[in-house]
N, C-alpha and C positions, 0 to 999 in steps of 0.2 A: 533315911538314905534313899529309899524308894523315893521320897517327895523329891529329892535332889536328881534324882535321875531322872524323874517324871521330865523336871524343869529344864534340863537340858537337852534332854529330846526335844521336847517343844521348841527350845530356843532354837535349835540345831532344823526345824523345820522350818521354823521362819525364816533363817537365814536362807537356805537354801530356795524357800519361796522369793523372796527379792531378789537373792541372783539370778533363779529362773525369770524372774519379771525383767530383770535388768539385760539378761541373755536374749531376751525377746525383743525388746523393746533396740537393742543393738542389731538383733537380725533384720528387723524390721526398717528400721534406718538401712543399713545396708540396700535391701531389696530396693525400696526407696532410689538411694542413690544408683542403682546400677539401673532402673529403670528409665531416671533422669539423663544418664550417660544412652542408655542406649535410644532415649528420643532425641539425643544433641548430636549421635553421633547419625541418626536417620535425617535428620535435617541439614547436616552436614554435606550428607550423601545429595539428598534432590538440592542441596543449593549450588554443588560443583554439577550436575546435571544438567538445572537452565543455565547454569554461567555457561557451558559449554555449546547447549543449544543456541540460547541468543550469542553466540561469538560464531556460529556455523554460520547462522542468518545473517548475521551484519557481515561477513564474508562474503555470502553468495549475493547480496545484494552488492554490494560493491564490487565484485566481479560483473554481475550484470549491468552495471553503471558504467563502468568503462567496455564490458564490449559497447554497449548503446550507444557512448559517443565517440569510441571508434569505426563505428557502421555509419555514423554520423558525418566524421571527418572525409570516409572515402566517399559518401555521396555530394558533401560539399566539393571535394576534391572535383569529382567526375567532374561537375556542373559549369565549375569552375575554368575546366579545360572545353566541354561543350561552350560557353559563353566566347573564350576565348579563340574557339574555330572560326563563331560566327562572326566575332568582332574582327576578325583577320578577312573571311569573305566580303563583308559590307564592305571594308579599307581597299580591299584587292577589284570590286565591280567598280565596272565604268563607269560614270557618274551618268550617261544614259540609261543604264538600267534601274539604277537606284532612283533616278526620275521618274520612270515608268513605273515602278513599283508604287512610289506613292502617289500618283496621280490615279493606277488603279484603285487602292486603299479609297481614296476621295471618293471615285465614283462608286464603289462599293457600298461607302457610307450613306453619301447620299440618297443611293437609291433603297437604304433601309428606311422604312418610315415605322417606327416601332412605336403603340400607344403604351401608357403606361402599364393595361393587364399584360400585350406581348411581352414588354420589357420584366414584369416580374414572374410569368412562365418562362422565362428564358432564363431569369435568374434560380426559382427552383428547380427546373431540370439540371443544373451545376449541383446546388446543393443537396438532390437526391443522391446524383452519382457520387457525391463524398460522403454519404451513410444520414444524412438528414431527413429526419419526417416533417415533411412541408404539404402544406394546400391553403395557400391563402384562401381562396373562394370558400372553405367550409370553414377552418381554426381562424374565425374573427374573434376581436375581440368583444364585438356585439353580442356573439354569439356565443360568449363564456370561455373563451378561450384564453390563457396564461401561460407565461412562459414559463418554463420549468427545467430546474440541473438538468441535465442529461448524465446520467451513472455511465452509462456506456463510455463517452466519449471518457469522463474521468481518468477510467479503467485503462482505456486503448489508449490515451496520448497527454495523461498526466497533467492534466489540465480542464477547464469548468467551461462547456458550452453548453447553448441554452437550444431548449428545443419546444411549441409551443404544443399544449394539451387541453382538451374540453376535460371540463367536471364532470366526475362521476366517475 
């Protein structure tokens, strides 16, 4: 009887061992899956976060797209009604004056004798006062000079102009 007792204690522990294995092995899964949940529900979280971000951005950029070319339309506007002053005064002067004007203009001209270094210092003092770095006499191209993006300009008016630079 004893041996029969023995035996089913034993057996009664081995069962009890497998459940504990099977009870583990089901914790562990769990843990498992809620760890799974809580990295899908964290990614959840930053994926409505940029969604949110990049919809703020494409927002405010499209706000600033339409103020810009309505700052754009009232400067066309202005221009538009200044052209239209001047084109009313040329129509409204006496065709004496508008003679005299360009016959001035003529002798103006003529009496410019511009070679071509004057004509291209006249030209880079324009394109200084519009934010260009110019010096023909040194940025040769003899003298390694290449043109190159300008970032700046990029930046400021969303578009590629060229500006020229020595190596180095």
């Amino acid at each position: 009887m004893r041996r029969l007792l023995k035996r089913g204690t034993s057996r009664r522990a081995k069962i009890t061992e497998a459940e504990r294995g099977r009870l583990q092995a089901v914790e562990a899964e769990a843990k498992k899956r809620l760890t799974a949940e809580q990295r899908a529900a964290q990614q959840a979280e930053e994926r409505a976060l940029w969604e949110a971000l990049a919809q703020e951005a494409e927002a405010k950029r499209e706000s600033d797209v339409k103020a810009v070319e309505a700052a754009t339309e009232a400067v066309k506007a202005k221009h538009a009604a200044e052209l239209a002053a001047l084109q009313a005064q040329a129509v409204a002067a006496p065709p004496e004056t508008v003679q005299a004007t360009v016959d001035q203009a003529a002798q103006a001209g003529a009496a410019m004798n511009l070679d071509e270094a004057a004509t291209r210092r006249l030209i880079e003092a324009q394109l200084r006062a519009a934010g260009w770095e110019v010096d023909s006499e040194t940025l040769t191209e003899s003298r390694g000079a290449r043109v190159e993006i300008s970032r700046r300009s990029r930046q400021r008016f969303g578009r590629v102009s060229a500006v020229t630079v020595l190596p180095g």
